[in-house]
N, C-alpha and C positions, 0 to 999 in steps of 0.2 A: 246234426249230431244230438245224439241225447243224453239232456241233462244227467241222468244218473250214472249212464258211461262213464262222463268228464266228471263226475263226482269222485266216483269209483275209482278211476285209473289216477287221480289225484293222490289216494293215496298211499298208492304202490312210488308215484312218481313224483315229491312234493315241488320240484320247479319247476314251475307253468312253462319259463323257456326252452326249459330242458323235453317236458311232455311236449309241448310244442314241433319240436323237432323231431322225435321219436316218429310222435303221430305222421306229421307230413312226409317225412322219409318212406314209412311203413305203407303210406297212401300212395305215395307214386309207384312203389315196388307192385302191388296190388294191383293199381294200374296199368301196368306196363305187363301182366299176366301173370303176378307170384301167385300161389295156392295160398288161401286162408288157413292159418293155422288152429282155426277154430270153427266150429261147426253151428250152424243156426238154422233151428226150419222155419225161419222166415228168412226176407229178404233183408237184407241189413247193406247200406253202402260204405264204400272201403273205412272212408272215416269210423263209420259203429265197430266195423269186425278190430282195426287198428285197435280201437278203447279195448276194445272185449279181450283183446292180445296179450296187452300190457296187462288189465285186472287179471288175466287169467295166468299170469309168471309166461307166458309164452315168447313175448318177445323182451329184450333186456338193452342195456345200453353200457356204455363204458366212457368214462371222460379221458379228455385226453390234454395234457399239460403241457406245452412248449418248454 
């Protein structure tokens, strides 16, 4: 991953646990064949596009309280 991504999306996202989870959720979906919501002409893997998701408002998160 690159540093200035996890820079970046740190601060759209300030709890590492919470980006944490975002990311790897977004990574497996990715994985598993979702379309990048974001465009690169280079090659970027699922972890870079995830960061690029989040810095970019593309993808978002919601807490949820017991």
């Amino acid at each position: 991953m690159r540093d200035e991504y996890i820079k970046e999306a740190q601060k759209v996202i300030q709890d590492p646990n919470i980006l944490i989870n975002v990311i790897s959720r977004r990574v497996k979906q990715l994985r598993r064949g979702s379309r990048p919501l974001v465009e690169s002409l280079e090659k970027l893997s699922p972890e870079d596009i995830a960061l690029r998701e989040v810095i970019e408002g593309k993808i978002s998160y919601e807490l949820h309280t017991p």
